[in-house]
C-alpha positions in Angstrom: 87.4 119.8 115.0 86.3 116.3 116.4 88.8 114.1 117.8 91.5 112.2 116.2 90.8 108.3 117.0 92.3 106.5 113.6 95.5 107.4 111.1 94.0 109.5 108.4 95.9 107.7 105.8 94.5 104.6 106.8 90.7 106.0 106.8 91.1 107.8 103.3 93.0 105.0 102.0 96.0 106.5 100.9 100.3 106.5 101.4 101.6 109.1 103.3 103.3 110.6 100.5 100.2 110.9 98.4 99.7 114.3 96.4 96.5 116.6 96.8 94.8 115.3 94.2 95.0 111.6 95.4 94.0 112.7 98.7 90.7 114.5 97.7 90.0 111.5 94.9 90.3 109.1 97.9 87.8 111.4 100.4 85.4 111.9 97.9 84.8 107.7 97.5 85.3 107.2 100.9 82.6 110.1 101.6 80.0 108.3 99.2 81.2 104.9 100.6 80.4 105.8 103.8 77.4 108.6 103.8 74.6 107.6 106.4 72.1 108.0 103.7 73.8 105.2 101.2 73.5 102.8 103.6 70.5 104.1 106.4 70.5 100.2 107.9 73.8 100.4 109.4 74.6 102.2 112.6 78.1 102.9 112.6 78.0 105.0 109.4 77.3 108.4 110.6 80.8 107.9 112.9 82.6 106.0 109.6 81.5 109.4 107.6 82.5 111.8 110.7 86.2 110.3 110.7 86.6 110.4 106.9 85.7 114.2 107.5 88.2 114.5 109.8 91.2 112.7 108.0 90.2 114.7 105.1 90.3 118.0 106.8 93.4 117.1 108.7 95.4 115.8 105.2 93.9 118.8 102.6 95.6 121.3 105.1 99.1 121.6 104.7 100.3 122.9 108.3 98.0 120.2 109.8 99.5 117.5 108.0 102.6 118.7 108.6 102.0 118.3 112.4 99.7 115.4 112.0 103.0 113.3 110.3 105.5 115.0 113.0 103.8 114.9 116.4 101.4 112.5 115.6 98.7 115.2 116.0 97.6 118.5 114.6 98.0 120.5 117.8 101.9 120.8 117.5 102.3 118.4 120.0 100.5 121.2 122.4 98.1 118.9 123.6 99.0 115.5 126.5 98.1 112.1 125.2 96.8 109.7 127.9 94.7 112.1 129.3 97.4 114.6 130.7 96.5 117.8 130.5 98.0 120.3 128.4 99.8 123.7 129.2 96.1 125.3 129.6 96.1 123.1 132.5 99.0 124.1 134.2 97.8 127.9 134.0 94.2 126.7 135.1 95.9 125.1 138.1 97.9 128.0 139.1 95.7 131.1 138.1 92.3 129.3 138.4 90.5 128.2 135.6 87.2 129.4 134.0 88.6 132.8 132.6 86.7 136.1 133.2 86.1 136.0 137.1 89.7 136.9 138.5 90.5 140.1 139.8 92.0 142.4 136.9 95.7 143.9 137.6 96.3 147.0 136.5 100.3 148.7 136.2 100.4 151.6 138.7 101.1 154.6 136.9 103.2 157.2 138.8 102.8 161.3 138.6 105.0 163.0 136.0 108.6 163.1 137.3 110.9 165.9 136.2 113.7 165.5 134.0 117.1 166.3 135.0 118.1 169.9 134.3 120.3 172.8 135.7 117.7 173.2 138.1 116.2 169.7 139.6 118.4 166.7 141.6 118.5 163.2 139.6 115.7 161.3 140.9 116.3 157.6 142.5 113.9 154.9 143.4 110.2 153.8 142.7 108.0 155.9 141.0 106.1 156.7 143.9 109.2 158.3 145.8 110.7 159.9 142.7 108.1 163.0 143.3 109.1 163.2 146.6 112.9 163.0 145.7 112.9 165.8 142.8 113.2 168.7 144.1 114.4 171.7 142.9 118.1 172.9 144.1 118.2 176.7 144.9 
């Protein structure tokens, strides 16, 4: 989805309390208002068309209104304004960034220990000296 420059209610034309119908009413006018192809002399009405898109896809959803009229944004407030980076960033900057080239960890998985009976010890320690601890009493 492209980015959020303008307040969607202001580009579609409506109050923030407007219903769903009133909302798709006001995209379809400002869609015709503003195709490239009504009016192929002026510039700026591919990027007038693009926003009215946007506030349209942003307002017809109901989580991403939600968090558009809470945090200002439809991320959830995940994303930084002012060009702080996000929580991606943090990871990136700690476990290097780019995804896909770091080395792959894998758990250790120990030999099969055996469980306490009449005739083992109870084992103690990491999994790789529990087979050396369990041993069977005589």
């Amino acid at each position: 989805m492209a980015q959020i420059t303008e307040d969607p209610y202001e580009v579609l034309g409506v109050h923030r309390e407007a219903t769903h119908i009133e909302i798709k009413a006001a995209y379809r006018k400002a869609a015709r208002d503003s195709h490239p192809d009504a009016s192929p002399d002026d510039p700026h009405a591919e990027a007038r068309f693009k926003s009215v898109a946007v506030a349209y896809e942003i307002l017809s959803d109901g989580e991403k209104r939600e968090n558009y009229d809470r945090f200002g944004s439809v991320d959830g407030g995940a994303g930084m304004a002012d060009g702080m980076g996000g929580l991606s960033d943090l990871f990136d900057a700690f476990f290097g960034g780019g995804g896909g080239g770091g080395p792959v960890w894998r758990a250790r998985r120990a030999a099969p220990v055996p469980t306490g009976g009449p005739t083992s010890k109870p084992t103690f320690g990491s999994p790789s000296t529990r087979r050396c601890l369990a041993v069977p009493t005589t």
